[in-house]
LOVO-732674 format. One record per residue (C-alpha): residue number from 1; residue in three letters; y, z, x. Coordinates in steps of 0.1 Angstrom, whole numbers, plus 5000, padded with zeros to 4 digits. Layout:
<sites>
<pos->NUM	code->ALA	Y->Y	Z->Z	X->X>
...
</sites>
This chain:
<sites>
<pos->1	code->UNK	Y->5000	Z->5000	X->5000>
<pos->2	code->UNK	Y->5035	Z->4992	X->5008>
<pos->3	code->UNK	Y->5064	Z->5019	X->4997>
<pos->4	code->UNK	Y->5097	Z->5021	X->5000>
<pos->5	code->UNK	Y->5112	Z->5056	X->5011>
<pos->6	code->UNK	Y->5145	Z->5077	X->5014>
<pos->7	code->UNK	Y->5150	Z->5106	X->5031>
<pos->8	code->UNK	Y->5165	Z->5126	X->5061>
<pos->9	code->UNK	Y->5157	Z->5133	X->5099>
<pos->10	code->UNK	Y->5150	Z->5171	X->5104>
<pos->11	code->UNK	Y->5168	Z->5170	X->5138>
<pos->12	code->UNK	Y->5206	Z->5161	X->5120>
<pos->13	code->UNK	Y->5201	Z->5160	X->5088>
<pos->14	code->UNK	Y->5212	Z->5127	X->5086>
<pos->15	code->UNK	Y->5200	Z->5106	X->5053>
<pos->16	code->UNK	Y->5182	Z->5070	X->5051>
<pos->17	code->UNK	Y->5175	Z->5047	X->5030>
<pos->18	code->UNK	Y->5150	Z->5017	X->5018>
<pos->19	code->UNK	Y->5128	Z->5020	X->5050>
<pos->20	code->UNK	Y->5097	Z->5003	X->5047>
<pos->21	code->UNK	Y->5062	Z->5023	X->5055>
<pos->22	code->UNK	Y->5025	Z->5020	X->5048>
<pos->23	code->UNK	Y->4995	Z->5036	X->5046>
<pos->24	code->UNK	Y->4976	Z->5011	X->5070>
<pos->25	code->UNK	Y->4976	Z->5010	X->5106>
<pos->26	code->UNK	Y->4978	Z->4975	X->5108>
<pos->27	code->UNK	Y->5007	Z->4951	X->5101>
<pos->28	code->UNK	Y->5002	Z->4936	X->5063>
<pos->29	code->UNK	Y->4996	Z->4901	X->5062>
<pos->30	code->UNK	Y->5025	Z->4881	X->5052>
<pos->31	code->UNK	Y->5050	Z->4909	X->5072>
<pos->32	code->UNK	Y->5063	Z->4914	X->5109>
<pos->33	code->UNK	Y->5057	Z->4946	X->5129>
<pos->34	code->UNK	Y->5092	Z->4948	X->5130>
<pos->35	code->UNK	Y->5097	Z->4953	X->5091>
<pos->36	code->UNK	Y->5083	Z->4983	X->5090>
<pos->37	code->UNK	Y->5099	Z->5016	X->5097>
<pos->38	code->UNK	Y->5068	Z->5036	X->5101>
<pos->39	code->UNK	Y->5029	Z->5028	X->5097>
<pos->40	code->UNK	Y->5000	Z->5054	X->5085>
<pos->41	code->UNK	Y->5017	Z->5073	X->5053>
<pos->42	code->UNK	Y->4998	Z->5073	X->5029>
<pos->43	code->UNK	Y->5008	Z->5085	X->4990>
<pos->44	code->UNK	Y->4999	Z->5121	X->4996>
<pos->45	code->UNK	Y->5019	Z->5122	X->5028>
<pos->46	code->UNK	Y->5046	Z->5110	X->5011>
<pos->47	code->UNK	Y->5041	Z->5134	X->4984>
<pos->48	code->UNK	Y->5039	Z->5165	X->5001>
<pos->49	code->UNK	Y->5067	Z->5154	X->5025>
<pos->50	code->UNK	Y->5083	Z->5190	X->5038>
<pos->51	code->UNK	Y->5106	Z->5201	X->5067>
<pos->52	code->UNK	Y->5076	Z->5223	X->5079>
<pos->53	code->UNK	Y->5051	Z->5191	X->5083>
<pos->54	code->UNK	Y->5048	Z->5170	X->5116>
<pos->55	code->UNK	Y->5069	Z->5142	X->5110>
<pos->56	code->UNK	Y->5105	Z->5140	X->5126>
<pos->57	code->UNK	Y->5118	Z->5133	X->5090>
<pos->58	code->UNK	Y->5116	Z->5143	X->5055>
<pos->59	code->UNK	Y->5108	Z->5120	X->5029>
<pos->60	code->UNK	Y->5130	Z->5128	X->4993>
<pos->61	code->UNK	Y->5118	Z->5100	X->4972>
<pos->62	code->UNK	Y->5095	Z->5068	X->4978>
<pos->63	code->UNK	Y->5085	Z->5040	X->4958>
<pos->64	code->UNK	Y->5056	Z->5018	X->4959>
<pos->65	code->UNK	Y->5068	Z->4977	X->4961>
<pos->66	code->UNK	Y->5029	Z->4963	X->4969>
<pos->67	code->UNK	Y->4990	Z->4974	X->4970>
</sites>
């Protein structure tokens, strides 16, 4: 799947927007590398999202845009 997230980085606190993820590890056919802003989350990662997890950011809301 391919989502669509918002959110902040922990360090600053500084807010994004409309980066592109997925749950794969692998580039989705039909896409560059370089789309993507990060690759591996899947739904429940983005679900659970928190400043206490390992990620350097926190995601606030997500949307899914492919399967």
């Amino acid at each position: 799947m391919i989502y669509i997230i918002s959110g902040y980085w922990k360090d600053d606190n500084c807010s994004f927007e409309d980066y592109l993820v997925t749950e794969w590890d692998c580039v989705p056919e039909g896409h560059d590398e370089d789309d993507f802003f990060y690759f591996g989350l899947s739904e429940k990662i983005l679900k659970e999202s928190n400043i206490e997890d390992a990620l350097d950011f926190v995601v606030t809301s997500y949307h899914k845009i492919q399967d």
